[in-house]
C-alpha positions in Angstrom: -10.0 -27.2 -17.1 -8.1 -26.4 -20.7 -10.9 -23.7 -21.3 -9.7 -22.4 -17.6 -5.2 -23.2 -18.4 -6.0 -21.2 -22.1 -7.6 -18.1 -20.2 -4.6 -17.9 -17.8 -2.2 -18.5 -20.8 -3.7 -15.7 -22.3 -4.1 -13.0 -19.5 -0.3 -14.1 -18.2 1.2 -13.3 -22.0 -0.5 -10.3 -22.2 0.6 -9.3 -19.0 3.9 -10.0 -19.8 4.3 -8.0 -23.0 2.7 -4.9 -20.9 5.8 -5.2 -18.8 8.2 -5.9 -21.7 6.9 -3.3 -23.8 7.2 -0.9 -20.8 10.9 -2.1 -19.3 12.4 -3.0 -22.4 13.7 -6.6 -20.7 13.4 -9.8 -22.5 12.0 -12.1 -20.2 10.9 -12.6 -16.4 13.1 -15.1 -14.8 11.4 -15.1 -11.1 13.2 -15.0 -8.1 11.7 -12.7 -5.8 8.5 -11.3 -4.5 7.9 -8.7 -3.0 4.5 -8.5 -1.0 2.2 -5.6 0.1 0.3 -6.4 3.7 -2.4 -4.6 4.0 -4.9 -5.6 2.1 -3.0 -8.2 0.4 -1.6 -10.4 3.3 -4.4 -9.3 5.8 -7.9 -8.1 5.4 -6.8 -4.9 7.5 -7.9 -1.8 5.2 -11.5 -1.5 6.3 -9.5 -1.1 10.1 -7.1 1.6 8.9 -9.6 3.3 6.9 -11.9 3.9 9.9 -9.0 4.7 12.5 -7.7 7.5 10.0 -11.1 9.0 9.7 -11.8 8.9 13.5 -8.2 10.7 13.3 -9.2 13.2 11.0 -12.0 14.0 11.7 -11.3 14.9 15.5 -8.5 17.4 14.1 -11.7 19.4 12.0 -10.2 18.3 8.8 -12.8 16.9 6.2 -12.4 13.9 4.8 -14.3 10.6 3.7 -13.5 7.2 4.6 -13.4 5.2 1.1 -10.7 8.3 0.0 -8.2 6.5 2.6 -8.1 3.4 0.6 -6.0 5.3 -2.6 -3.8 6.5 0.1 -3.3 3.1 1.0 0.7 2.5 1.1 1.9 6.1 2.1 3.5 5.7 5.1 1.6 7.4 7.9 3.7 10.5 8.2 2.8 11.1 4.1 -0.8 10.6 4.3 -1.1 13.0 8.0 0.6 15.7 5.3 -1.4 15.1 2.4 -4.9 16.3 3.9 -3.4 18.5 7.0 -3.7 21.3 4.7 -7.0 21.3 4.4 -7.6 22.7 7.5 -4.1 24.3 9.0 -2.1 26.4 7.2 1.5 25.7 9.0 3.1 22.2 8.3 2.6 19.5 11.5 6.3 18.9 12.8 7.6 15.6 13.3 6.5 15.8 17.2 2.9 16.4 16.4 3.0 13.6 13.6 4.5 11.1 16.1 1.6 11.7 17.9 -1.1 11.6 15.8 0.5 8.7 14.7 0.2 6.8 17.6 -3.3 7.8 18.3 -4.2 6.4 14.9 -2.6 3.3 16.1 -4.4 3.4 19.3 -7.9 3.7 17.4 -6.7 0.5 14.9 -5.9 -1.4 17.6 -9.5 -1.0 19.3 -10.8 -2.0 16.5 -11.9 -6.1 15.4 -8.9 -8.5 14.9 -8.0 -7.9 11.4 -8.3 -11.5 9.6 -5.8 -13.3 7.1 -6.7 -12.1 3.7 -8.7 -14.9 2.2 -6.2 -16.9 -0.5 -3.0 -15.0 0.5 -1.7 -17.9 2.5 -2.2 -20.4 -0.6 -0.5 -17.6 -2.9 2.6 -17.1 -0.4 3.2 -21.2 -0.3 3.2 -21.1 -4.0 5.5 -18.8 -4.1 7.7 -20.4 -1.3 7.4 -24.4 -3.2 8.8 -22.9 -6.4 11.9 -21.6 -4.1 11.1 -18.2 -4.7 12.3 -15.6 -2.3 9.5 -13.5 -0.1 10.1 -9.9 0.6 7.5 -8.1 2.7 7.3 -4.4 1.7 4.9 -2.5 3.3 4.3 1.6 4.5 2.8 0.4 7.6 4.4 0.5 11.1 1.5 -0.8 12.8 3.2 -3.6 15.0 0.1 -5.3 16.0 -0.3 -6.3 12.2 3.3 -7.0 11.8 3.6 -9.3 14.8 1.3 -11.7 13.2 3.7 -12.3 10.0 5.5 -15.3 11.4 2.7 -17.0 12.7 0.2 -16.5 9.8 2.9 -17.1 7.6 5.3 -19.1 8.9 9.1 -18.8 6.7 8.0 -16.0 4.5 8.8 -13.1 6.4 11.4 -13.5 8.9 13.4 -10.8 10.2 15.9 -9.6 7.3 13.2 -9.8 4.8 10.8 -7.5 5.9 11.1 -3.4 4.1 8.5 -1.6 6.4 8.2 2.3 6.9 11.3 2.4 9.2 13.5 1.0 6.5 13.2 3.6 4.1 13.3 7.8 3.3 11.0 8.0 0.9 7.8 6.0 0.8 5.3 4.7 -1.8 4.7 6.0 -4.4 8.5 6.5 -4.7 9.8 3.3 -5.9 12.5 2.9 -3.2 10.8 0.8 -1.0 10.6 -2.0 -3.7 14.0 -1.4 -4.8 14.7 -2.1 -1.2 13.1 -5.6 -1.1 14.4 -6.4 -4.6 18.2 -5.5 -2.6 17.5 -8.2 0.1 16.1 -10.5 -1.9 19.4 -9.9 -4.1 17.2 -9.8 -6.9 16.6 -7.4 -10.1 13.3 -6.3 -11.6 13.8 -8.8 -14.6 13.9 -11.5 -11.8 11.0 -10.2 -9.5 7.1 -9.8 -8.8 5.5 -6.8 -6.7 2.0 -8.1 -5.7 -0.2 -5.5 -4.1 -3.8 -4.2 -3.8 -3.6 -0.1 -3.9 -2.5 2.0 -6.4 0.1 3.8 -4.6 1.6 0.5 -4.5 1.4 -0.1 -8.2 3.1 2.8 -8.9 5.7 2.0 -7.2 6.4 -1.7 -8.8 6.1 0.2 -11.9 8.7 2.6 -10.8 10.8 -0.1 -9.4 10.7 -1.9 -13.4 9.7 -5.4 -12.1 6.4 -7.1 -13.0 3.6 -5.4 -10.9 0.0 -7.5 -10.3 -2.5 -5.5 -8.7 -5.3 -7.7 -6.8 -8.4 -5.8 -6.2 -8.9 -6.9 -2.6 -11.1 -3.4 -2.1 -13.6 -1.0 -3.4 -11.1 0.3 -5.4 -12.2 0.4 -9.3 -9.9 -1.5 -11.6 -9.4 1.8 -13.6 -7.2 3.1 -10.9 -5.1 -0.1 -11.5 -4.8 0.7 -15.0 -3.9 4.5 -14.2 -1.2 3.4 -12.1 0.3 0.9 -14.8 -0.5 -2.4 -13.0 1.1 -5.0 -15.8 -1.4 -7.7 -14.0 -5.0 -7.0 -12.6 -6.9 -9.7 -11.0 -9.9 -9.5 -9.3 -9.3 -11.5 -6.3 -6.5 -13.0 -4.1 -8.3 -16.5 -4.4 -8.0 -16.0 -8.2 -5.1 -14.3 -8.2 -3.2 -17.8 -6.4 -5.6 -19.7 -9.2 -3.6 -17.8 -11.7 -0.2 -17.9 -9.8 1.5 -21.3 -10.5 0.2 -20.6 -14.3 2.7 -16.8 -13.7 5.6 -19.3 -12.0 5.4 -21.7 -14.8 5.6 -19.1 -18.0 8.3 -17.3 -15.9 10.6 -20.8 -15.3 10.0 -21.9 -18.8 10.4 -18.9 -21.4 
């Protein structure tokens, strides 16, 4: 159990002068976190991947499915304009987006029950026993997902603390949907977490200055994490809430 405390110790201090080093601030006091969902709340990615590529590929544009996952955190408008231009010349408007939108929606929705992603709901009470403030940010609009939040996580997401694709102009990798969540949490970056799985997302955090973990809940390799700047890289939710009270303890006492 020391062996396992000393290992922590070690990855969290390292971690932490990444993120020193990189913002210039002295110490993390934590306050807030701000929380990706897909992929890091719920077990949703595999869903999304294969509704965009059903998407995609019925409008003749080529595309893989594992390629969706680094899109992972554009809002849906974003990643419909990222690959329409390999096939179409002329920009889709914001009628024909709406709709292909909503198809992609349709096509999630067929698809399995998504499942609670396995050690999120142990990480988010961790959070929530050391009094720290939960700020869903996510580029998804998919409400099927969304109206889970307050069952599967009962407190940590209520209405008010939730920055989704409608609350925002510009979406990840733009930093402003974290700066957002830091705003209703009334929180700064020296005082606040981003936790999230993609590296869209990670960029983000970064961009935001608070402490960015990347969890690699996916296929994704962890050099992508590193590319983006992730200050934290863990290889697993269930480790990553192994780590956490280890993170919340440093951060209280330093």
């Amino acid at each position: 159990m020391q062996d396992t405390d000393n290992r922590h110790t070690d990855l969290i201090d390292a971690a932490l002068r990444r993120w020193t080093e990189r913002t210039g601030c002295r110490r993390l006091d934590l306050k807030g976190a701000c929380i990706d969902m897909d992929g890091t709340l719920y077990d949703s990615m595999r869903n999304h991947t294969a509704a965009w590529h059903r998407l995609m590929t019925e409008q003749g544009i080529p595309c893989t499915t594992d390629e969706f996952y680094l899109y992972e955190g554009c809002m849906g408008a974003d990643t419909i304009r990222r690959l329409w231009p390999r096939r179409y010349s002329e920009a889709p408007d914001s009628d024909l987006i709406a709709r292909l939108y909503a198809m992609k929606s349709q096509y999630f929705n067929e698809l399995p029950a998504v499942a609670i992603m396995p050690g999120a709901q142990a990480m988010v009470r961790e959070l929530m026993d050391a009094g720290i403030t939960t700020i869903l940010v996510t580029g998804s609009g998919q409400a099927s997902v969304l109206e889970k939040l307050d069952r599967d996580y009962p407190g940590a997401f209520p209405d008010g603390r939730r920055i989704t694709a409608r609350n925002v102009t510009h979406g990840k990798p733009d930093p402003e949907p974290y700066i957002k969540g830091m705003e209703l949490a009334g929180t700064s970056p020296s005082e606040t977490i981003v936790i999230e799985n993609a590296p869209i997302g990670v960029i983000a955090g970064v961009r935001s200055g608070a402490f960015t973990i990347a969890v690699q809940t996916g296929p994704i390799p962890r050099v992508e994490f590193e590319k983006a700047g992730a200050d934290l890289i863990v290889d697993s939710m269930p480790a990553f809430a192994d780590i956490l009270p280890s993170l919340i303890s440093k951060a209280h006492n330093t």
